[in-house]
C-alpha positions in Angstrom: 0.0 0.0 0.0 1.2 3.2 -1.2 0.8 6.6 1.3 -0.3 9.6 0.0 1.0 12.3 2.7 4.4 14.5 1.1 5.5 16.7 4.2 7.7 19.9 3.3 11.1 17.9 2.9 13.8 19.2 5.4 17.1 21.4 4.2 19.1 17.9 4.4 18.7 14.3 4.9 20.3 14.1 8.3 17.9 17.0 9.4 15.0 13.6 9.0 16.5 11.9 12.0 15.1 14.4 14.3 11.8 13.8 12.7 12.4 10.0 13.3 13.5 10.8 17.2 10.8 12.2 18.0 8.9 8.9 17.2 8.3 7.0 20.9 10.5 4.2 20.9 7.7 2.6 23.3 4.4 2.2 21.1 2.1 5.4 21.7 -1.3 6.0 20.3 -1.7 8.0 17.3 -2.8 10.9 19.0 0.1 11.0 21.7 2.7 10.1 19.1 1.7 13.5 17.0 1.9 15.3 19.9 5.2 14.2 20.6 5.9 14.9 16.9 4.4 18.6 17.2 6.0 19.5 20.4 9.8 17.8 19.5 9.7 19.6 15.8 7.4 22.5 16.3 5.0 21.6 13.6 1.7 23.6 13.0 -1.5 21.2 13.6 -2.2 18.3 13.7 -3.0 17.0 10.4 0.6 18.2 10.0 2.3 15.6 12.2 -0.4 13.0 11.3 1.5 13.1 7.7 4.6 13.2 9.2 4.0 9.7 11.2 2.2 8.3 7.7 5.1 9.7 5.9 8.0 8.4 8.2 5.8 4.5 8.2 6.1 5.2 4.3 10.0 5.0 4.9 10.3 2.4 6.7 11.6 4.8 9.8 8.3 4.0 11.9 5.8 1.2 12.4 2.6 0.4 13.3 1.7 -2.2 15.8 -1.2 -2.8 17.9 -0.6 -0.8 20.7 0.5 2.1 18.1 3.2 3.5 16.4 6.5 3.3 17.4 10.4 3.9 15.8 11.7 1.6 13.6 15.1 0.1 14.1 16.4 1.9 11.0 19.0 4.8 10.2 17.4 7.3 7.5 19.9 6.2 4.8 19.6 7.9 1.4 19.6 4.3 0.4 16.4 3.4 3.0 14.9 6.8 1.8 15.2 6.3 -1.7 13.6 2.4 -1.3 10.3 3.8 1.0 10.1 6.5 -1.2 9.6 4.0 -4.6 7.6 1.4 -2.6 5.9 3.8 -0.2 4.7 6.7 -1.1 1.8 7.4 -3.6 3.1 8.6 -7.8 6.7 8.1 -7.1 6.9 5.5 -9.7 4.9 7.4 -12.1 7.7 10.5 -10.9 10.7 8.6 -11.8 9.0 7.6 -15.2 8.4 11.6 -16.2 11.8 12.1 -14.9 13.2 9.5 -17.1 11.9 11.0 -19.8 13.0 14.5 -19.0 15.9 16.3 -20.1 18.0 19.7 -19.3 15.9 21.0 -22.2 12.6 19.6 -21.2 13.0 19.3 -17.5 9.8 18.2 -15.4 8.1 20.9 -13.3 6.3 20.4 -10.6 2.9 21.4 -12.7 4.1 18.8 -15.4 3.9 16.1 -12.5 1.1 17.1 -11.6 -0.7 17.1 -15.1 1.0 13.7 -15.5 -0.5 12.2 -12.5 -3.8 14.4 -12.3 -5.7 10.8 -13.7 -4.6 9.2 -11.0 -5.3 11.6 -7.7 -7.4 8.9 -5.9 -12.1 10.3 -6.6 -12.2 10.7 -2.7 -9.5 13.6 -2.6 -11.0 15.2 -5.3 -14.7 15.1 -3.9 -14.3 16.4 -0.7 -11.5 19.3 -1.9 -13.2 21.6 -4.0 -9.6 23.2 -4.3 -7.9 19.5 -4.9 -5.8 20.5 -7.6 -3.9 23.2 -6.1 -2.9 20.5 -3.0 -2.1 18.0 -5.7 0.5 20.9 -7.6 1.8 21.4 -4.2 2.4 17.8 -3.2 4.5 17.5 -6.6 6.5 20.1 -5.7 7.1 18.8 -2.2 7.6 15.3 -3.9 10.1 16.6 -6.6 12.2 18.2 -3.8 12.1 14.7 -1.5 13.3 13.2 -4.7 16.3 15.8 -5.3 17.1 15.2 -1.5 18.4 11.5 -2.1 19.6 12.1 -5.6 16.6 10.6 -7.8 15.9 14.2 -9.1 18.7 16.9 -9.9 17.0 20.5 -10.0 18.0 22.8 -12.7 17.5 26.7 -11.9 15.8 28.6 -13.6 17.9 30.2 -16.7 19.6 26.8 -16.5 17.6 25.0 -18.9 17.0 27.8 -21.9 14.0 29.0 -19.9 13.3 32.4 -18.7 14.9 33.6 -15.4 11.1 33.7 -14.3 10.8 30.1 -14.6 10.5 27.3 -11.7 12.9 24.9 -10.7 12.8 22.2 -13.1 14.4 18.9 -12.4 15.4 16.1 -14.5 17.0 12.5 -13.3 19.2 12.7 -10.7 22.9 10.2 -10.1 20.9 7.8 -7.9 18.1 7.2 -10.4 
């Protein structure tokens, strides 16, 4: 099963262990272990460390068990990050594919994920957000930028690929792809 939740990626890789820390190593309810989550990394709501948790599960670097979540056993590798990130979480495959396919000419933007994927943003997101696509642009953006943060993706600036100095980041494969 694939997660849908793409939190704002952090400045650096190593900068996802605190994130992981704050994770009880004792299973805690949902409830309590977002808590922890919002207190330990001063995140906004709620729903905001609810996606964290899914999102960290998604890697591998939490679990799930009966009595609730707890963290897993596992260093945040670029390695471990890059494997929950293609197995766990929702259009990365379909994201490495466009990537594939771009080029420093034609890099993908974060809109051209989006349009590649729009088919596939699961009917219940869309029914009950009447402003769906604009979370969908945003969590390809957020997506593309986890991806550039353990090399599947390399951004190109703007200017960088012929474009205008207006433009977006663009990103095309990156050396661990």
């Amino acid at each position: 099963m694939r997660l849908k939740p793409v939190p704002e990626p952090p400045d650096a890789l190593d900068d996802l262990r605190a994130f992981q820390r704050a994770v009880p190593l004792v299973p805690g309810r949902t409830d309590d272990c977002c808590a922890r989550l919002r207190e330990r990394q001063g995140l906004a709501d709620r729903q905001t460390a609810n996606d964290w948790l899914a999102f960290l599960r998604a890697l591998g670097l939490a679990r799930e068990t009966p009595r609730g979540f707890v963290r897993a056993d596992a260093e945040p590798t670029p390695e471990r990050v890059r494997e929950g990130l293609r197995q766990g979480v929702l259009l990365v495959p379909e994201a490495l594919s466009a990537l594939r396919d771009a080029s420093p000419a034609d890099p993908l933007t974060p809109e051209g994920l989006f349009e590649a994927t729009r088919e596939s943003v699961p009917r219940h997101d869309r029914a009950r957000d009447p402003d769906w696509a604009a979370t969908w642009r945003e969590r390809a953006d957020r997506l593309l930028r986890w991806l550039a943060l353990v090399d599947l993706a390399r951004p190109i600036e703007a200017g960088e690929s012929g474009g205008s100095e207006a433009s977006p980041v663009a990103y095309v494969t990156g050396d661990a792809a």
